[in-house]
VOPALO-69635 format. One record per atom (N, C-alpha, C): x, y, z; residue number from 1; residue in one letter; chain. Coordinates in steps of 0.05 Angstrom, whole numbers, plus 32768, in hexadecimal, padded with zeros to 4 digits. Example, Ala and Ser with C-alpha at 12.3 -4.5 7.8 and 13.67 -1.06 7.14 Angstrom:
[rec [8108; 7F8E; 809C]; 1; a; A]
[rec [80F6; 7FA6; 809C]; 1; a; A]
[rec [8108; 7FBE; 809C]; 1; a; A]
[rec [8101; 7FD3; 808E]; 2; s; A]
[rec [8111; 7FEB; 808F]; 2; s; A]
[rec [8102; 8001; 809D]; 2; s; A]
//
This chain:
[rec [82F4; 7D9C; 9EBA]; 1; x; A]
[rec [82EA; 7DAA; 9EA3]; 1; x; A]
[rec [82CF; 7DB7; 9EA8]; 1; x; A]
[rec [82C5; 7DA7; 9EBC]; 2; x; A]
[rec [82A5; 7DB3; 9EBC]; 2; x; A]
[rec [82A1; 7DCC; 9ECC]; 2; x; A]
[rec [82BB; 7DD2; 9EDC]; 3; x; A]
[rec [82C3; 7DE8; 9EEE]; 3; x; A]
[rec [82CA; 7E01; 9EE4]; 3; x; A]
[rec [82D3; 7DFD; 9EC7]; 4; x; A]
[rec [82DD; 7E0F; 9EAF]; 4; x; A]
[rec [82C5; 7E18; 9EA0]; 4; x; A]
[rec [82B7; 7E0D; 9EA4]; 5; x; A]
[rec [829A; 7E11; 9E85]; 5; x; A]
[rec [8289; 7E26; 9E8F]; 5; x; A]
[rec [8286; 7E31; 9EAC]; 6; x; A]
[rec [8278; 7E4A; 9EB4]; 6; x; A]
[rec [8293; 7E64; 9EA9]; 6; x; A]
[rec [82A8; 7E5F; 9EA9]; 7; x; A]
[rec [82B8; 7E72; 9EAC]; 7; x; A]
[rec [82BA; 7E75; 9E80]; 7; x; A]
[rec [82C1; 7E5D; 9E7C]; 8; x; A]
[rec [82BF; 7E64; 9E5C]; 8; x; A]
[rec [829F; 7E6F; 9E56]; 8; x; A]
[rec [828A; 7E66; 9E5E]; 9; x; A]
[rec [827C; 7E77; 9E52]; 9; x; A]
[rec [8277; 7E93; 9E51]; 9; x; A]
[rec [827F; 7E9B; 9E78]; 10; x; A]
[rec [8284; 7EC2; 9E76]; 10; x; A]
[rec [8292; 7EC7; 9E64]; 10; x; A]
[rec [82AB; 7EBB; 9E5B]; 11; x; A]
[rec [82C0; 7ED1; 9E4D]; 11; x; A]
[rec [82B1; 7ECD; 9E31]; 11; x; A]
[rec [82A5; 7EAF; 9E27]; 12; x; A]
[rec [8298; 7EB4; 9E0C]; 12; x; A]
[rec [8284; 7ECF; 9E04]; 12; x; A]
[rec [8274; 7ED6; 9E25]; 13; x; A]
[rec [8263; 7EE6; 9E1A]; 13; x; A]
[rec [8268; 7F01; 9E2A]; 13; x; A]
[rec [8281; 7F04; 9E3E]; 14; x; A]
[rec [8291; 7F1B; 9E3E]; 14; x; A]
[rec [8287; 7F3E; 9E27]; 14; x; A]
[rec [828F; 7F33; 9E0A]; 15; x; A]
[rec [8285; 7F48; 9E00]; 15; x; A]
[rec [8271; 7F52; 9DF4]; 15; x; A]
[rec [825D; 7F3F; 9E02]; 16; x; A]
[rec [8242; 7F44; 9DF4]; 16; x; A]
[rec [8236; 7F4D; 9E0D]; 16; x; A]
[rec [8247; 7F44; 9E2B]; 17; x; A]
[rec [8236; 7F53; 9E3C]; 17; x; A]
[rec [823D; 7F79; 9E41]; 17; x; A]
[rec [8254; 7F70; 9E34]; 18; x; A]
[rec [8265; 7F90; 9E3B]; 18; x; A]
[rec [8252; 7FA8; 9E2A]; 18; x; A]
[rec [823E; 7F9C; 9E18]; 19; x; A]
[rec [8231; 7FAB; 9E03]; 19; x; A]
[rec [8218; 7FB8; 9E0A]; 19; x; A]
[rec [8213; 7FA7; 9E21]; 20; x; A]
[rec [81FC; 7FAD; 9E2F]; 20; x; A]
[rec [81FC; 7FBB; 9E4F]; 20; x; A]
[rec [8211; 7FBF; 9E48]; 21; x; A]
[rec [8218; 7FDC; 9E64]; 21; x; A]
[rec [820C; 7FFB; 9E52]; 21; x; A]
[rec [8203; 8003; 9E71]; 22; x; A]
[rec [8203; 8022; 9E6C]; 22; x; A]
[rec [8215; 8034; 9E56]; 22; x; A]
[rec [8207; 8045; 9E3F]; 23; x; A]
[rec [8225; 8053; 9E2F]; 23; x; A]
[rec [822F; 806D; 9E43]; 23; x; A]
[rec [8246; 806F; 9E3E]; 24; x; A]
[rec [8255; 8089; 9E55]; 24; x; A]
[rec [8249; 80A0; 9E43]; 24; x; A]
[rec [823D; 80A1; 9E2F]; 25; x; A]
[rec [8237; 80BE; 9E22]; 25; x; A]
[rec [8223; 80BA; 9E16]; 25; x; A]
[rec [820D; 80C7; 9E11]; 26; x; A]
[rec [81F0; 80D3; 9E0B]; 26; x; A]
[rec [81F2; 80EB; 9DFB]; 26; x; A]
[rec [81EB; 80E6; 9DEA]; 27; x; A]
[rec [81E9; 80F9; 9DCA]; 27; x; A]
[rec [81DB; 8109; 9DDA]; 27; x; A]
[rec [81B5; 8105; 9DDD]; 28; x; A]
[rec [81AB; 811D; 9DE4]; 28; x; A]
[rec [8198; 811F; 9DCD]; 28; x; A]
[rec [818B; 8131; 9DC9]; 29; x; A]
[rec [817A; 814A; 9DDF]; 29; x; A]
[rec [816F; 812E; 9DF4]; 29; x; A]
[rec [8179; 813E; 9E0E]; 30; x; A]
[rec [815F; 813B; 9E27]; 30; x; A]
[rec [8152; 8150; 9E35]; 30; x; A]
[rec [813D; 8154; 9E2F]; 31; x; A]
[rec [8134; 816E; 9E45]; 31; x; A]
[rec [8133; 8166; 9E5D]; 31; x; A]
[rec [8139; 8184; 9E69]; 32; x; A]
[rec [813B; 8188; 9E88]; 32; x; A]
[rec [8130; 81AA; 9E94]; 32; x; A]
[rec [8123; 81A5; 9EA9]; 33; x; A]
[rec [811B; 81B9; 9EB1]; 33; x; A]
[rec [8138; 81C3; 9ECF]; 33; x; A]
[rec [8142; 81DB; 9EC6]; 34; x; A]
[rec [8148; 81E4; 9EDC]; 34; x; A]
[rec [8140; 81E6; 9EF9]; 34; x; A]
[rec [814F; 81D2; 9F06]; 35; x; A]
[rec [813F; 81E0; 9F22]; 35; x; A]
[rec [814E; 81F1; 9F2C]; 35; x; A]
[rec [816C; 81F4; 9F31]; 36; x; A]
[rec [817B; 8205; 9F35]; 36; x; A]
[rec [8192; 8209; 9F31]; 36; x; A]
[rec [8198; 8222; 9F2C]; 37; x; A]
[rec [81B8; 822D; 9F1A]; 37; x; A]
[rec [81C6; 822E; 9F37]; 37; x; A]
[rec [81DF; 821B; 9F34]; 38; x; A]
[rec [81EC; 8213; 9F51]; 38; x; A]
[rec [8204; 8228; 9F50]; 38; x; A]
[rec [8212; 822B; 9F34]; 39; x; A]
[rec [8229; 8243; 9F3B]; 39; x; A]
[rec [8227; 824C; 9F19]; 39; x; A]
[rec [823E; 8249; 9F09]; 40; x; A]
[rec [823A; 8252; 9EEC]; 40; x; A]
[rec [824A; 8247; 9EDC]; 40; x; A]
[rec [8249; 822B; 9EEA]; 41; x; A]
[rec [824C; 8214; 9ED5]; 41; x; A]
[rec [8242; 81F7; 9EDC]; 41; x; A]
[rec [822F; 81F2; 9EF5]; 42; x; A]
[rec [821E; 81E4; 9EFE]; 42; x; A]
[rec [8201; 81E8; 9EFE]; 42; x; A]
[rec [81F3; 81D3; 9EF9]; 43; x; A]
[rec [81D2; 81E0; 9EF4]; 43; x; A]
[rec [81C6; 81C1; 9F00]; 43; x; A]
[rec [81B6; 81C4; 9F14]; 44; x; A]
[rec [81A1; 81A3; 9F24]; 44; x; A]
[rec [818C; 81AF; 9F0F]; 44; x; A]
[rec [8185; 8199; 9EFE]; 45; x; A]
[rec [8170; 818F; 9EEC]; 45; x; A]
[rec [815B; 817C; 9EF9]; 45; x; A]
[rec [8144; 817E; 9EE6]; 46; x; A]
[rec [8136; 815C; 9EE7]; 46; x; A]
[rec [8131; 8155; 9ECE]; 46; x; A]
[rec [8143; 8145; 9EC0]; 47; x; A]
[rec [8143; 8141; 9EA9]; 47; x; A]
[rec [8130; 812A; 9EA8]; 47; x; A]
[rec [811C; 8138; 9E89]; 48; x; A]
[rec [8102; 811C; 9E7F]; 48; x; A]
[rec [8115; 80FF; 9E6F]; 48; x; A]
[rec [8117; 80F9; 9E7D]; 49; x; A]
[rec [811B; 80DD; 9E7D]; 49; x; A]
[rec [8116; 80C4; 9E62]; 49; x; A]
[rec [80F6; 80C9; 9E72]; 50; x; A]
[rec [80E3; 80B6; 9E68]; 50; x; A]
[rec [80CA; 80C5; 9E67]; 50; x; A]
[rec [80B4; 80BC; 9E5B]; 51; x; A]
[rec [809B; 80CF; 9E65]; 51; x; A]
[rec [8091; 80C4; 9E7D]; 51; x; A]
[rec [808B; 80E2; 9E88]; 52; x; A]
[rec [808B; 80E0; 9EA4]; 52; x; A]
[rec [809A; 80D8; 9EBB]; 52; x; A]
[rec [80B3; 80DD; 9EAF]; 53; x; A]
[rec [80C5; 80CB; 9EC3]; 53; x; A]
[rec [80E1; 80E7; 9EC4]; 53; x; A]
[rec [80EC; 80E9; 9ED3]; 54; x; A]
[rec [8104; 80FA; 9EDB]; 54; x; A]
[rec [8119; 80F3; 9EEB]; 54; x; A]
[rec [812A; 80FD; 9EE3]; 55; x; A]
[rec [8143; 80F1; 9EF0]; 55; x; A]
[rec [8151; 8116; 9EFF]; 55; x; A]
[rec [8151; 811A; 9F0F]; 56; x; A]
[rec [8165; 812F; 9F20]; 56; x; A]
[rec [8182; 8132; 9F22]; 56; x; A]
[rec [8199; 8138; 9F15]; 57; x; A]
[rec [81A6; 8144; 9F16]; 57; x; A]
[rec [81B9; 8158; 9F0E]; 57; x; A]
[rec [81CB; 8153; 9F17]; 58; x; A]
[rec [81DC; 8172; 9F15]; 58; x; A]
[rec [81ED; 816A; 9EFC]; 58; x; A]
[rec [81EF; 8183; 9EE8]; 59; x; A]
[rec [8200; 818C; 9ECB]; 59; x; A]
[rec [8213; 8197; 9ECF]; 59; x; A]
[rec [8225; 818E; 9EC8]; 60; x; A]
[rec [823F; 81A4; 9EC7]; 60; x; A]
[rec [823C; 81AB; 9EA4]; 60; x; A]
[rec [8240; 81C4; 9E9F]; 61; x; A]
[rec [8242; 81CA; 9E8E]; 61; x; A]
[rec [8260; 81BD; 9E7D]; 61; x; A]
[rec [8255; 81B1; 9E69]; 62; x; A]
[rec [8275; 81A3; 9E63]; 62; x; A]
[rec [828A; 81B8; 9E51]; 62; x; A]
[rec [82A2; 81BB; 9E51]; 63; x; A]
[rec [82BA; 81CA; 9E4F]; 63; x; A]
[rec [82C0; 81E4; 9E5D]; 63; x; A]
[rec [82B1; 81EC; 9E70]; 64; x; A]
[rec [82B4; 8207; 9E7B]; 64; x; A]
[rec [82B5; 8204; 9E9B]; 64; x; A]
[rec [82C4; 8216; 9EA1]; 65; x; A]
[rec [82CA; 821C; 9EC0]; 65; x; A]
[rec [82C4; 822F; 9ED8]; 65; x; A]
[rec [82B3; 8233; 9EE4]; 66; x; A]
[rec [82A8; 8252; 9EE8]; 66; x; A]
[rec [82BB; 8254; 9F01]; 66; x; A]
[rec [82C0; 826A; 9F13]; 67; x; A]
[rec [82C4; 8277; 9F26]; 67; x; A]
[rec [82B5; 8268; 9F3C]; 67; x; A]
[rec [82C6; 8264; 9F52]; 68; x; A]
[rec [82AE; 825F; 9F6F]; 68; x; A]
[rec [829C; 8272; 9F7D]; 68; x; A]
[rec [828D; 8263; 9F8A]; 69; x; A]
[rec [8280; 8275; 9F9E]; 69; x; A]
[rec [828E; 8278; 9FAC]; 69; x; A]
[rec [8299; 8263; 9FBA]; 70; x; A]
[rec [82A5; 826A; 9FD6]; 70; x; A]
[rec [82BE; 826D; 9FC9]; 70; x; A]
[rec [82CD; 827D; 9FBA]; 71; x; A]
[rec [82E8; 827F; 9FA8]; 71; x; A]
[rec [8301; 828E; 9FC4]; 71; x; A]
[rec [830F; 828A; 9FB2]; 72; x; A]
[rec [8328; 8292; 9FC5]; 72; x; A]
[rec [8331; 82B0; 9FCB]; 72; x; A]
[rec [8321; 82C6; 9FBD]; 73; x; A]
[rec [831E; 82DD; 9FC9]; 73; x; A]
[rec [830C; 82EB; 9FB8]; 73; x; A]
[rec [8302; 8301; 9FC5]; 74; x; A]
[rec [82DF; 830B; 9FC8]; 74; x; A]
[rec [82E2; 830F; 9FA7]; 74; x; A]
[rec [82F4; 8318; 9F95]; 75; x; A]
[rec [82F9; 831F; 9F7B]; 75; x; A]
[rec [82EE; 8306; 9F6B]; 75; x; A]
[rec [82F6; 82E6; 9F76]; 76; x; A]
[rec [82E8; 82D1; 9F67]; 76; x; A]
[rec [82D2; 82D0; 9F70]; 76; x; A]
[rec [82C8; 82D8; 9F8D]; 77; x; A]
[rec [82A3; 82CC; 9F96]; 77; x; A]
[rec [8291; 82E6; 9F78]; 77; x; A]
[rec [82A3; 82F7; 9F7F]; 78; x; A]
[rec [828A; 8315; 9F75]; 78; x; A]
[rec [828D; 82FD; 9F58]; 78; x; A]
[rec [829E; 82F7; 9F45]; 79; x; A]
[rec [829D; 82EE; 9F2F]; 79; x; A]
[rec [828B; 82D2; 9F27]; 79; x; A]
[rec [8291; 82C4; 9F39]; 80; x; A]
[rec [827D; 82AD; 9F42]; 80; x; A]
[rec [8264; 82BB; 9F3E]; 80; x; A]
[rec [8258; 82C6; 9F50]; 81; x; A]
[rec [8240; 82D7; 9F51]; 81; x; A]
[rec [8238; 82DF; 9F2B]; 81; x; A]
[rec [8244; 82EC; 9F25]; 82; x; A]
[rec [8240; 82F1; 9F0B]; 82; x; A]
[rec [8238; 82DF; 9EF3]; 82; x; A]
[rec [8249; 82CB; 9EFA]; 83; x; A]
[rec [824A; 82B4; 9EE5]; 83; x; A]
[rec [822C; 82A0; 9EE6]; 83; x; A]
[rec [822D; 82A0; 9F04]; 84; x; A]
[rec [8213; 8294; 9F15]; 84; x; A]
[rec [81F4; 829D; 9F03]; 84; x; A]
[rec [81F8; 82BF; 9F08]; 85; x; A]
[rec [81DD; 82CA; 9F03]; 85; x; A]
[rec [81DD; 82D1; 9EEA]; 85; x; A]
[rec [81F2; 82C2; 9ED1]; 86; x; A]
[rec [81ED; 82CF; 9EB4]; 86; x; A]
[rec [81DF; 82B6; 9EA9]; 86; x; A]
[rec [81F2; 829A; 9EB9]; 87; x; A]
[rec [81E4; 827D; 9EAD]; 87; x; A]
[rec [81C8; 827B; 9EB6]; 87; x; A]
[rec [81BD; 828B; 9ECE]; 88; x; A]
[rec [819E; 8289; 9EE3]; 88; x; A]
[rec [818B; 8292; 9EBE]; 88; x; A]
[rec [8199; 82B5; 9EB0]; 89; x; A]
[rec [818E; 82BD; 9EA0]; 89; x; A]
[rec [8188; 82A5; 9E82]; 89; x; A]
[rec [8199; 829E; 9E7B]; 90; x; A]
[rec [819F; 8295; 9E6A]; 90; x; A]
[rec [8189; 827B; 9E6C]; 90; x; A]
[rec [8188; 826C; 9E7F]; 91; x; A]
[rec [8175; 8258; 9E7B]; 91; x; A]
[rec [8160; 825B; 9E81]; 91; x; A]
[rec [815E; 8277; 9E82]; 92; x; A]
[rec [813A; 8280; 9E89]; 92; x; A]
[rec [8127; 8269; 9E96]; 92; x; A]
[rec [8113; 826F; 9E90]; 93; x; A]
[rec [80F6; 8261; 9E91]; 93; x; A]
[rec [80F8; 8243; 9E88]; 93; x; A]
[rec [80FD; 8248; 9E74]; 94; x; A]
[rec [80F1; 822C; 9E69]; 94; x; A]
[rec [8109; 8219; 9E65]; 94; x; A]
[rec [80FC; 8201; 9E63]; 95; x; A]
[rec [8114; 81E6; 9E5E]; 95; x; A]
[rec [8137; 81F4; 9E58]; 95; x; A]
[rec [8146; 81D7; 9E53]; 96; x; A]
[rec [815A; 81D9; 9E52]; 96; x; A]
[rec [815D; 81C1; 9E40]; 96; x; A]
[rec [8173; 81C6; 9E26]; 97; x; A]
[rec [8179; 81A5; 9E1E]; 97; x; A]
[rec [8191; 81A5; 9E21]; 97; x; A]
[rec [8196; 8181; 9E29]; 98; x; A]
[rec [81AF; 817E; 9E32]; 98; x; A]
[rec [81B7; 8163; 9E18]; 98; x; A]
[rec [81D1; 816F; 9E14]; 99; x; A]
[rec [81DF; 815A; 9E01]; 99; x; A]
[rec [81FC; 8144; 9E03]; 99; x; A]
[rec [8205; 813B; 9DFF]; 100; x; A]
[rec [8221; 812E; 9E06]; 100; x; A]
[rec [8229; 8133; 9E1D]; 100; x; A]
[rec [820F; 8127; 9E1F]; 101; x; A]
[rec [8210; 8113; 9E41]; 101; x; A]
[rec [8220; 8104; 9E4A]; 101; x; A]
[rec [822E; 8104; 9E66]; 102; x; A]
[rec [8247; 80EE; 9E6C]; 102; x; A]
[rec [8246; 80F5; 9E88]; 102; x; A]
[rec [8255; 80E0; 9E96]; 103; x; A]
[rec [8256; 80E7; 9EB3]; 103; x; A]
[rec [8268; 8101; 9EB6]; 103; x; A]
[rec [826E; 8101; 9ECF]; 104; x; A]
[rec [8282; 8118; 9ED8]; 104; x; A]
[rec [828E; 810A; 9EE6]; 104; x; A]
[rec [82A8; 811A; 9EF1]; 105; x; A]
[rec [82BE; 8109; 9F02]; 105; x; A]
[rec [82AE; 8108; 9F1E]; 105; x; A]
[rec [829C; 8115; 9F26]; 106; x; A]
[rec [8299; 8113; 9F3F]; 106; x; A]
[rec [8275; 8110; 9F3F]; 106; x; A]
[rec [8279; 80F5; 9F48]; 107; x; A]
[rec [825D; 80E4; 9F4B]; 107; x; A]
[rec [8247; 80F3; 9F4D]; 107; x; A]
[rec [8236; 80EA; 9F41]; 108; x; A]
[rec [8216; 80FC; 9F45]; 108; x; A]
[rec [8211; 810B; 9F2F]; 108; x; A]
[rec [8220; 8115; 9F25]; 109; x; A]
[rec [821E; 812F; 9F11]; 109; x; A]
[rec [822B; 8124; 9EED]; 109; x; A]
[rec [821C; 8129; 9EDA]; 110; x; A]
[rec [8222; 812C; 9EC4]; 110; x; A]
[rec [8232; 8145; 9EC2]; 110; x; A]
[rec [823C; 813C; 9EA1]; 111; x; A]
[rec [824C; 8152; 9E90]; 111; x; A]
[rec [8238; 8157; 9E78]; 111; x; A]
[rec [8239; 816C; 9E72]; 112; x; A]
[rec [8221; 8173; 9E5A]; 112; x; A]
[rec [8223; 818C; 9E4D]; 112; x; A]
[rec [8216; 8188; 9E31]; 113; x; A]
[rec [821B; 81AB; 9E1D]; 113; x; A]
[rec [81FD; 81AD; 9E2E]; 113; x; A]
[rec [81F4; 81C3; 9E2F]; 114; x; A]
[rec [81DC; 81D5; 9E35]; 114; x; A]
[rec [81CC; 81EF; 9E2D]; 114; x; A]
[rec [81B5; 81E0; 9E1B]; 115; x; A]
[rec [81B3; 81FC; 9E0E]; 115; x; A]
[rec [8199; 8204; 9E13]; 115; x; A]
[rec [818D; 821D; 9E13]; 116; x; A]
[rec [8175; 8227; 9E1C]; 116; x; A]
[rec [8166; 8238; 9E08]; 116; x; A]
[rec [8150; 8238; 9E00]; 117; x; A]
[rec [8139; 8243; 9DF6]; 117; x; A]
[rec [814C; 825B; 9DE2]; 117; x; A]
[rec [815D; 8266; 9DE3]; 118; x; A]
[rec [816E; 8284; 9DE2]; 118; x; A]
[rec [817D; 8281; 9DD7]; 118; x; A]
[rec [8190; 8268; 9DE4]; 119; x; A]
[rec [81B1; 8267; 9DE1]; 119; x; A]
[rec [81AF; 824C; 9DDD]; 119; x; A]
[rec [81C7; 8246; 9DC8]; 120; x; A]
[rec [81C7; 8221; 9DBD]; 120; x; A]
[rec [81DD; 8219; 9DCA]; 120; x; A]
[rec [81EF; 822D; 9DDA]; 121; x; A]
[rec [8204; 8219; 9DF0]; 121; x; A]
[rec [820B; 8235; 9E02]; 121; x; A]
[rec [81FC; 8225; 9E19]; 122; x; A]
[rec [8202; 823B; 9E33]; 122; x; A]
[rec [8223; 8239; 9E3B]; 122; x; A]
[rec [8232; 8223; 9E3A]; 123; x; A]
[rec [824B; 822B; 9E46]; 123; x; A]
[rec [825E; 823A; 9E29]; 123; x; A]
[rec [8259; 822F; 9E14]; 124; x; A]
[rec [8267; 8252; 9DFF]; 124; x; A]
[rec [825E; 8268; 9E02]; 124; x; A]
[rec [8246; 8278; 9E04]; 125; x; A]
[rec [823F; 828D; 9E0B]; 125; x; A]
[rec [8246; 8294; 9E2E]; 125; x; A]
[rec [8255; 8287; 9E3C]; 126; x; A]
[rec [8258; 8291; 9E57]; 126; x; A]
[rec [8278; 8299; 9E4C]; 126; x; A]
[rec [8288; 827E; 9E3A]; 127; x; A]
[rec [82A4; 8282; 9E37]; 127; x; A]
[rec [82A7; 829D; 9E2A]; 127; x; A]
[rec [8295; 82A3; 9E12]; 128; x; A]
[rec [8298; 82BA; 9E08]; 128; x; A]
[rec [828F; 82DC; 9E11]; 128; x; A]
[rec [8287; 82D1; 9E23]; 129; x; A]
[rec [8283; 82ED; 9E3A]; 129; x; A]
[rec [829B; 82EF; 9E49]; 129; x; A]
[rec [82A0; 82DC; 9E4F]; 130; x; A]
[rec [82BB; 82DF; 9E5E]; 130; x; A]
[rec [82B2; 82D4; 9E82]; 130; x; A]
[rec [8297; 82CC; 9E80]; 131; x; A]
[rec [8294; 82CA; 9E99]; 131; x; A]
[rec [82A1; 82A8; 9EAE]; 131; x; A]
[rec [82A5; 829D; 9E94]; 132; x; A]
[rec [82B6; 827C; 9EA6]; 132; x; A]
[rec [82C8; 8279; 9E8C]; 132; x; A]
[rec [82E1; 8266; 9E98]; 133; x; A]
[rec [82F6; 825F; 9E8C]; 133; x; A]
[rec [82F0; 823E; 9E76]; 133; x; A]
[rec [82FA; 823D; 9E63]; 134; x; A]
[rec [82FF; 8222; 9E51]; 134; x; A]
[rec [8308; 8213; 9E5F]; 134; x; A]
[rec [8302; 81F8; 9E64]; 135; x; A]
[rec [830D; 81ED; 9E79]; 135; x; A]
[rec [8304; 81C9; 9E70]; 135; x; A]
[rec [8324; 81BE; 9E71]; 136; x; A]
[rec [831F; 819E; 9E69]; 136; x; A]
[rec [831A; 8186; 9E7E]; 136; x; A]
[rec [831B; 8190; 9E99]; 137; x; A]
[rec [8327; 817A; 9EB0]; 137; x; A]
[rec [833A; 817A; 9EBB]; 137; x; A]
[rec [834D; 818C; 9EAE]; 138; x; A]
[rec [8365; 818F; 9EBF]; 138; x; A]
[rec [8363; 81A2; 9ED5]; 138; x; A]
[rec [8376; 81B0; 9ECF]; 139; x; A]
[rec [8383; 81CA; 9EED]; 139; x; A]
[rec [8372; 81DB; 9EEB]; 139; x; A]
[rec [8361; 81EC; 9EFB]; 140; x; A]
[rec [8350; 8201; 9EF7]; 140; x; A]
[rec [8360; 8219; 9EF4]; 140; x; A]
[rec [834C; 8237; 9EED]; 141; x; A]
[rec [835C; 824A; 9EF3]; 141; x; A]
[rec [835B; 8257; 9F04]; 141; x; A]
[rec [8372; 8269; 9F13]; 142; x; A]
[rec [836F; 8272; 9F27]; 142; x; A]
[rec [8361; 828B; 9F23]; 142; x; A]
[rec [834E; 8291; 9F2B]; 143; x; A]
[rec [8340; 82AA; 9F20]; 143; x; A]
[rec [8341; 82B9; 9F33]; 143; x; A]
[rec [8355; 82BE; 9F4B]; 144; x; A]
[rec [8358; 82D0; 9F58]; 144; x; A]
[rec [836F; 82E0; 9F4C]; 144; x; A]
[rec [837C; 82CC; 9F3F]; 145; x; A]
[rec [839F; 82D9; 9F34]; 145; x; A]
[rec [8394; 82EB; 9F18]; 145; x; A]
[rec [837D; 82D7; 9F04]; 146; x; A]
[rec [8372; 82DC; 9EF2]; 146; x; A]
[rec [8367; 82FD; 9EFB]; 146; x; A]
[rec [8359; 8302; 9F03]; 147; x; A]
[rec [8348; 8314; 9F13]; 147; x; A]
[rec [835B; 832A; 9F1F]; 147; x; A]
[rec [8377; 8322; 9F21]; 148; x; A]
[rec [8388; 833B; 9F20]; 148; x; A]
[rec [838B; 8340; 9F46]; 148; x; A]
[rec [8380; 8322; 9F50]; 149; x; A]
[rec [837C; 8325; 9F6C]; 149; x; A]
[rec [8394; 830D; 9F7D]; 149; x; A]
[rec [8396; 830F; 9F99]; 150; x; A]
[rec [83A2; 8301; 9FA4]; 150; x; A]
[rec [8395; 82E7; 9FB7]; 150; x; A]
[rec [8398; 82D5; 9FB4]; 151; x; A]
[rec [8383; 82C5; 9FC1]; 151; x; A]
[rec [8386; 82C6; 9FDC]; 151; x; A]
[rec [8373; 82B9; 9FEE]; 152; x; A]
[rec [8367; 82C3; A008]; 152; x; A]
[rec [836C; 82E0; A011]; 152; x; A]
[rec [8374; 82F5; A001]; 153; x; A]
[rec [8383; 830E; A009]; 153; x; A]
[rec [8359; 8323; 9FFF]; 153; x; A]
[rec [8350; 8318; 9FF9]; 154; x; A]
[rec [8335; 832E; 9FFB]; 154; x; A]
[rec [8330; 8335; 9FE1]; 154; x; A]
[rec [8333; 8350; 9FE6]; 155; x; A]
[rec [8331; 8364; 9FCC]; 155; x; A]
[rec [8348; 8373; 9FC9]; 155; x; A]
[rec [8364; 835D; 9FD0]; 156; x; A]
[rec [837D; 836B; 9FC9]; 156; x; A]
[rec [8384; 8364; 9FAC]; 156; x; A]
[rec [838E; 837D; 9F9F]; 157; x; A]
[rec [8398; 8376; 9F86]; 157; x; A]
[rec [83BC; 8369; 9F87]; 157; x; A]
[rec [83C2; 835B; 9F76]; 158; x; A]
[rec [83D3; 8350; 9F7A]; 158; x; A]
[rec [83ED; 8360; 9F66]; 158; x; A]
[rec [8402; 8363; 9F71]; 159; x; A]
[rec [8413; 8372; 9F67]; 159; x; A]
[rec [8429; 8365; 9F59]; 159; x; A]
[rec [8434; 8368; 9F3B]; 160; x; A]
[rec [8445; 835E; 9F33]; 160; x; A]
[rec [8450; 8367; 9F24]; 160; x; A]
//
């Protein structure tokens, strides 16, 4: 019995420790200063924290999908490029606030709304330009086919 009494007491307090884990999502506002616009739907922050304290990393802008840099033909890089230098505009100068905060699937990097001095959500004003796709986690789009192009084929249009 006395071999049992460490193990009954974890599971007694099982849910009171589970309460005191990290939450997977953060309401927000946190400011963050841009350090750099990585494509045009990624942004490396240093988000204030604490006072005087910062934390560094990378945003994915949450529900949107941009174009690659290194994309599958020159029709997605030139678009990449675009999407790149409208989000560089958009968050100007000054701060950035970030809201519904959560990890991302791929370690290091948050998911986040992002809005700037201008604009109260940088990834709807990119969707409504037309410059990145709505996007949940699933299948991306092909934005070479999108783009009316053939992938690894260049600046060939694709015929159908």
């Amino acid at each position: 019995m006395l071999r049992l009494a460490p193990l009954l007491l974890l599971l007694t307090f099982a849910p009171a420790l589970a309460d005191d884990l990290p939450p997977r999502e953060i309401a927000g506002p946190v400011t963050a200063r841009v350090v750099k616009v990585r494509d045009g739907d990624t942004v490396e922050v240093e988000a204030y924290i604490w006072p005087l304290q910062t934390v560094s990393v990378a945003v994915r802008l949450r529900g949107v999908d941009a174009p690659e840099l290194k994309g599958k033909c020159a029709a997605e890089e030139a678009a990449a490029r675009d999407a790149r230098d409208r989000l560089t505009e958009l968050v100007g100068e000054g701060p950035v606030q970030l809201t519904k905060i959560s990890g991302d699937k791929y370690f290091g990097r948050v998911l986040a709304d992002m809005a700037s001095a201008g604009e109260p959500d940088l990834g709807r004003r990119l969707l409504g330009e037309g410059l990145v796709d709505a996007y949940d986690g699933g299948r991306r789009r092909d934005w070479c086919a999108a783009l009316g192009f053939r992938s690894g084929d260049g600046d060939t249009p694709s015929r159908g």
